[in-house]
Every structure is written in structure tokens, then in C-alpha cells.
N, C-alpha and C positions, 0 to 999 in steps of 0.2 A: 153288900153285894159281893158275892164271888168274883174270883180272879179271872178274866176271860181264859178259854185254849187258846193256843195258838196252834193253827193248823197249816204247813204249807200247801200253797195252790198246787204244787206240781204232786201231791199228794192227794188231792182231790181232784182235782182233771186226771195225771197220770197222761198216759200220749194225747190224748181228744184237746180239740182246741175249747169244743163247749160242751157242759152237762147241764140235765134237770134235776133240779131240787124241789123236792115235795117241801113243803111247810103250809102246815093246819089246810090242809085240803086244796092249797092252791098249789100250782108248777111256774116252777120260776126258771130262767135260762142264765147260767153262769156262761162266760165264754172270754177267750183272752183277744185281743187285739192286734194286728201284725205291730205296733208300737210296744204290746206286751202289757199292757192297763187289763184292769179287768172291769167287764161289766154286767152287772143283774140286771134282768128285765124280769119285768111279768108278763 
């Protein structure tokens, strides 16, 4: 198996506390926490 990326969060939110991510046809909700955790939903 390949070596994961490593991608920072503040690189994929950028200012927004939460984004959608598409993956295989579904939408999933990233979002940070005021404690700063992050969490996915679908």
C-alpha cells in the first residue's frame, strides 16, 4: 500500500468552519468543533 498524504485541515476548510465532500456519489459534512476536533458526518 502506498504511503498516505498528508493534507492540513486548515488547507481544506481554509476560513469556513465546515465543507462537503463528495466521495462515490455520496456528500459528507467535514466541520471543526469550537474545542477544535474535527468531525465527518454523512
Amino acid at each position: 500500500m502506498a504511503t498516505p498524504v498528508t493534507l492540513q485541515s486548515k488547507d481544506l476548510l481554509g476560513s469556513h468552519h465546515a465543507i462537503n465532500i463528495e466521495h462515490n456519489g455520496q456528500r459528507y459534512l467535514l466541520q471543526t468543533t469550537r474545542a477544535g476536533k474535527l468531525i465527518l458526518t454523512k
